[in-house]
C-alpha positions as CSV (number, residue, x, y, z in Angstrom):
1,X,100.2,54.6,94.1
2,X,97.7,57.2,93.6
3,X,94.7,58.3,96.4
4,X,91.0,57.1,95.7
5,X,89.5,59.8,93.4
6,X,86.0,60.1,94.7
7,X,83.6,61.3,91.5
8,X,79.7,61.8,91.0
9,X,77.6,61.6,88.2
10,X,73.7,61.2,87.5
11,X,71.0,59.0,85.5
12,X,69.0,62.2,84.5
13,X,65.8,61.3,83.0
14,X,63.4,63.9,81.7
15,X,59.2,63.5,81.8
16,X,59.4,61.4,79.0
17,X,61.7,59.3,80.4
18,X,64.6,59.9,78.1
19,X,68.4,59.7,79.5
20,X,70.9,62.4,79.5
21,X,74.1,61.6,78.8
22,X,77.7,63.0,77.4
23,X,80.3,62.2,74.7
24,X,83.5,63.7,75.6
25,X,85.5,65.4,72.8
26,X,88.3,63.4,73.8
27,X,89.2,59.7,74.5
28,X,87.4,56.9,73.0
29,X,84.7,58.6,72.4
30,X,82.2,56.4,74.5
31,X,78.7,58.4,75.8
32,X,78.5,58.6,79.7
33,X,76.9,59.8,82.7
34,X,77.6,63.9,83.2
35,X,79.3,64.4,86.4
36,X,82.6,64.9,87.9
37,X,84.9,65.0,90.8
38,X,83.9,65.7,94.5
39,X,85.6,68.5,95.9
40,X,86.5,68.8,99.0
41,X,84.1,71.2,100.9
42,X,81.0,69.6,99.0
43,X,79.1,66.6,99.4
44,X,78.4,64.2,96.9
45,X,74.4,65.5,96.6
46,X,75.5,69.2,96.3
47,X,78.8,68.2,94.2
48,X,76.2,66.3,91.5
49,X,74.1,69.3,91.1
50,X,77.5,71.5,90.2
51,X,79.1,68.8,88.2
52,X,76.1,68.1,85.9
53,X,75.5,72.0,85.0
54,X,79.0,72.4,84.5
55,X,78.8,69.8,82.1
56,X,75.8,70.0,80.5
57,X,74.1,73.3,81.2
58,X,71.1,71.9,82.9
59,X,70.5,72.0,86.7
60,X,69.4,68.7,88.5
61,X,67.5,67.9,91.3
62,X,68.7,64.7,92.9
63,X,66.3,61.5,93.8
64,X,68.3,59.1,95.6
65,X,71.5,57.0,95.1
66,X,71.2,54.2,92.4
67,X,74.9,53.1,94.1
68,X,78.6,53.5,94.5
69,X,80.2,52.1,91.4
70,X,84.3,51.7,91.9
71,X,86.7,51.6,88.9
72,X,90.2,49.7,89.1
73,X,93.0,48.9,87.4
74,X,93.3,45.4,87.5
75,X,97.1,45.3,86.1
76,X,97.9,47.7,89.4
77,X,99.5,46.6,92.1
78,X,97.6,45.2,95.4
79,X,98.0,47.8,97.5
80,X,99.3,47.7,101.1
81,X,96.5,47.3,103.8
82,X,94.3,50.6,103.9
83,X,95.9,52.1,100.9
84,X,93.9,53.1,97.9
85,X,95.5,51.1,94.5
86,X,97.1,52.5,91.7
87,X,95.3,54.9,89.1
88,X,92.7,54.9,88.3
89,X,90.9,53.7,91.6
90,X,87.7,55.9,91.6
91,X,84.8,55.6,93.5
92,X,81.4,57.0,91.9
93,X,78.0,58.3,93.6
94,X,75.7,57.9,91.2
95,X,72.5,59.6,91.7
96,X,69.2,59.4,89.8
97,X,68.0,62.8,88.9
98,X,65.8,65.0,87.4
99,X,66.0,68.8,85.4
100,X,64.4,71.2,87.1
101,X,63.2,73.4,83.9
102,X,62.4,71.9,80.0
103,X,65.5,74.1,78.8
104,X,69.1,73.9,80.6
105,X,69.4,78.0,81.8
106,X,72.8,77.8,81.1
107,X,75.9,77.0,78.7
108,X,78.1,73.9,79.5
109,X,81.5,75.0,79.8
110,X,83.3,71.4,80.3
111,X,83.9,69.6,77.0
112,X,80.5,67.6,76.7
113,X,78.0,67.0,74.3
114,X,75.2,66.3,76.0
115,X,72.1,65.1,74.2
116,X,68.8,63.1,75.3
117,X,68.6,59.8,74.5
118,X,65.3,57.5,74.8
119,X,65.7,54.7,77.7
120,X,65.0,51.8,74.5
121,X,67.2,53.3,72.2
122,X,70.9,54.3,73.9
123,X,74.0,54.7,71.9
124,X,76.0,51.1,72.1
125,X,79.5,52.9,72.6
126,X,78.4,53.5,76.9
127,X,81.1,53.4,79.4
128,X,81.3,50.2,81.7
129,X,80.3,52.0,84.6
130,X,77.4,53.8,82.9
131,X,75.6,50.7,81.3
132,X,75.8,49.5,84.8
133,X,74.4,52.6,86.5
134,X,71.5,53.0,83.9
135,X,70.3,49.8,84.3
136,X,70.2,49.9,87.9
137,X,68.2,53.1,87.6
138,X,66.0,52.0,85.0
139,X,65.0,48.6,87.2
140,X,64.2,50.7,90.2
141,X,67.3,49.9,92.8
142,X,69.4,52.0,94.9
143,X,71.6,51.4,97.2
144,X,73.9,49.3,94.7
145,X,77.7,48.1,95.1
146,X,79.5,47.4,92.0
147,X,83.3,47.0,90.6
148,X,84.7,48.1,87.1
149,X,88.0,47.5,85.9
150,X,89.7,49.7,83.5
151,X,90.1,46.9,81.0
152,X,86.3,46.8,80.7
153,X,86.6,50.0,79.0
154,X,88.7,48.2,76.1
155,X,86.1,45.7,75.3
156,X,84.2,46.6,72.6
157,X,80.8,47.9,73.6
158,X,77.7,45.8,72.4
159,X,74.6,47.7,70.3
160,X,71.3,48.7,71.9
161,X,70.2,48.9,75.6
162,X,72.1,48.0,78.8
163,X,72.5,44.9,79.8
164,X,70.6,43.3,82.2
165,X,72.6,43.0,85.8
166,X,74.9,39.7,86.2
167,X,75.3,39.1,82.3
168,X,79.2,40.2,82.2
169,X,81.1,39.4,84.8
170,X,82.6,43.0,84.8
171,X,78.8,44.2,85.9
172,X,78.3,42.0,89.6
173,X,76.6,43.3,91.8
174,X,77.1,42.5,95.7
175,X,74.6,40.1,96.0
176,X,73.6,42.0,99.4
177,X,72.6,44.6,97.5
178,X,69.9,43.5,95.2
């Protein structure tokens, strides 16, 4: 069994309201939020701001929390009572932010292509997790508690926007949270 790996990312929109998001140069190949892993000394507000420059060269000013979004394995384990389960057990923060200049001041030096993509017109291959971040951003809430497994990341992804909240059952929400 492995720990909790606590991550961060961000639902950066620009003035004109498109999204920024990154394809890694390897795995499947699916677009995502930028972010990364929390380190220890760093809170999740200050760890966003590092992770999303490292990654994409732009520097973010963060809004608020859109939610905490955890990732399982669903062919893990159950783990023993207050244990993490097995890999990969992630929790995210995922903030909604915003760039602080119209050109990123620096050069990304993780392996992300970032590019800006209009809220109306996202790429279909989005990561479970992201679809379900964005669209909670996009509708306005914060605050939001939602589970992904890893075998949502095997389905093939659908074309076009996100999808609306409770229309896959790999996207519900804790109904005290809406």
């Amino acid at each position: 069994m492995s720990p909790l790996t606590w991550a961060v990312a961000a639902v950066v929109t620009d003035g004109s309201g498109r999204l920024l998001l990154c394809r890694r140069s390897a795995g499947a190949r699916r677009w995502g939020l930028p972010g990364g892993r929390l380190r220890h000394d760093e809170s999740p507000a200050d760890a966003v701001v590092r992770a999303v420059r490292a990654e994409t060269g732009w520097v973010v000013t963060p809004a608020d929390l859109v939610g905490l979004y955890r990732v399982t394995d669903p062919q893990a384990p159950a783990p023993p009572a207050g244990r993490c389960g097995g890999r990969p057990d992630v929790l995210v923060h995922v903030f909604r932010a915003a760039p602080t200049g119209v050109d990123p001041p620096g050069e990304p030096v993780a392996g992300c292509l970032a590019e800006w993509w209009p809220a109306n017109g996202l790429p279909g291959a989005l990561t479970p997790t992201t679809r379900a971040a964005v669209a909670d951003a996009l509708a306005g809430r914060s605050g939001v508690l939602r589970h992904t497994t890893a075998a949502d990341a095997l389905t093939p992804p659908g074309d076009g926007p996100p999808a609306p909240p409770g229309q896959r059952a790999s996207e519900q929400a804790d109904s005290s949270s809406r």
